[in-house]
N, C-alpha and C positions, 0 to 999 in steps of 0.2 A: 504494500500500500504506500505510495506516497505521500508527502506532508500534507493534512487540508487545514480550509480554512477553518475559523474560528466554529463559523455557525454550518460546516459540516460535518464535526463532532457528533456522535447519538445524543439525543434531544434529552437525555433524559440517562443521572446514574453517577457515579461520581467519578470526578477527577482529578490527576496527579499534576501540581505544580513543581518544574524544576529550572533552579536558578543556577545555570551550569557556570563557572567559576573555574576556574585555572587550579586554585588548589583545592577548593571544597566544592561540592554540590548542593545545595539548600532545596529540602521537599517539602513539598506542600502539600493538602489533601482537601476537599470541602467534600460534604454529605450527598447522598444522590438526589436530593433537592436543590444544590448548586446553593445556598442562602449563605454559608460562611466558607471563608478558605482558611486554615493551622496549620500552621508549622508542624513538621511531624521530626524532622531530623538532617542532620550535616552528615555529608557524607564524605571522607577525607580521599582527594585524588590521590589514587597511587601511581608508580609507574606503569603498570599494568593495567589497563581500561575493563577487564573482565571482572572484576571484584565489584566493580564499579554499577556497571551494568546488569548485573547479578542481583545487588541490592534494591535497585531502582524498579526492575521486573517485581522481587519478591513484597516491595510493598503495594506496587500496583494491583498486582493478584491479594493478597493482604485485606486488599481493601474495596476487593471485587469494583474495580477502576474500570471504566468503558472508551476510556480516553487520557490525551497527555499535552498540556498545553508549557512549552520549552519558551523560556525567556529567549529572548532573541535581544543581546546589547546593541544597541544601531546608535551611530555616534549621533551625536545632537543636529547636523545636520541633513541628518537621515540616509547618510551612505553608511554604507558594511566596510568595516574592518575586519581585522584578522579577528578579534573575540566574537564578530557576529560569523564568522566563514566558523571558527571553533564550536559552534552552537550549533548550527550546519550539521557539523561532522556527527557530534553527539547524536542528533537526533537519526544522520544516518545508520550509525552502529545500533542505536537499538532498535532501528527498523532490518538491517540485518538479523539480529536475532527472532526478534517478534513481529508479527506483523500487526499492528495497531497504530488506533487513528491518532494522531500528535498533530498538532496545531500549532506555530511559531506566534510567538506576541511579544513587539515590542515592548524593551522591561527598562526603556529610558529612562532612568531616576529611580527604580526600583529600590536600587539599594540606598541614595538619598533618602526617600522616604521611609522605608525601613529604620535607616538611620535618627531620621528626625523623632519615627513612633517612637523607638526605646531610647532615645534622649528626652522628652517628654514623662516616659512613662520613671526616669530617672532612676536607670539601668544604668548599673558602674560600666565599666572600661572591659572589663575583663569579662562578665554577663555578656557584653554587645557582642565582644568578639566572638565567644561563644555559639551565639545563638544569629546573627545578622543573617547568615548564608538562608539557612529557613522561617525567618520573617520577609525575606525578601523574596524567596520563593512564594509564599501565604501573598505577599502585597501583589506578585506577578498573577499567581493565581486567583485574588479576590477581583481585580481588574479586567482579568479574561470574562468571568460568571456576570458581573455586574456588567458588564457589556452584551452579553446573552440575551439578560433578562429585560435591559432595555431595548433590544433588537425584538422581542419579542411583543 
């Protein structure tokens, strides 16, 4: 299956936000009502891309997932760079492995605002670093659903 759009995802069931990242990977998850996206977990890049991919499968099955919508970083001017051609590749390998519907979505600012929510919510230093990859994933992923439901 090749990548679709947003609103060619199954209408309905939940899905897996991921904030693909050079060293970590941030997952996200929302209910099969699509109403909230959470952080579910970081996942640390190794040199090996299979461990990787591995994981990302076992929570999507996990969570009886119908779909996968992949941050796609696009520089502020709206051309691709090497971290959007890197997001690319991710979503190719796990369509190598599986064949499932993934959606690419602009995640401009993603981690900005991720950023800003646990500065806000007045999250130490050490907390942010921790957890940013999978709120940032949740803020990619709440942005996809909320776009859904107003298309709708």
């Amino acid at each position: 299956m090749p990548l679709v759009s947003l609103q060619e995802l199954p209408p309905r069931g939940a899905l897996l936000g991921i904030d693909p990242g050079s060293k970590a990977i941030g997952v996200a998850g929302c209910d099969a009502n699509r109403l909230i996206s959470t952080g579910l977990e970081t996942i640390a890049r190794g040199k090996k891309l299979g461990p990787t991919l591995d994981r990302i499968l076992a929570l999507y099955d996990q969570r009886q997932s119908v779909g996968l919508v992949l941050g796609l970083p696009v520089n502020m001017d709206g051309t691709e760079g090497p971290r959007a051609q890197s997001a690319r590749s991710l979503a190719q390998n796990i369509l190598a492995r599986r064949d499932i519907p993934i959606a690419l979505w602009d995640e401009r600012l993603s981690t900005a605002g991720a950023e800003r929510a646990l500065l806000e919510a007045d999250t130490s230093r050490a907390r942010r670093e921790e957890v940013i990859d999978k709120v940032a994933a949740a803020w990619i992923l709440q942005g996809a659903i909320d776009r859904l439901h107003s298309a709708r």
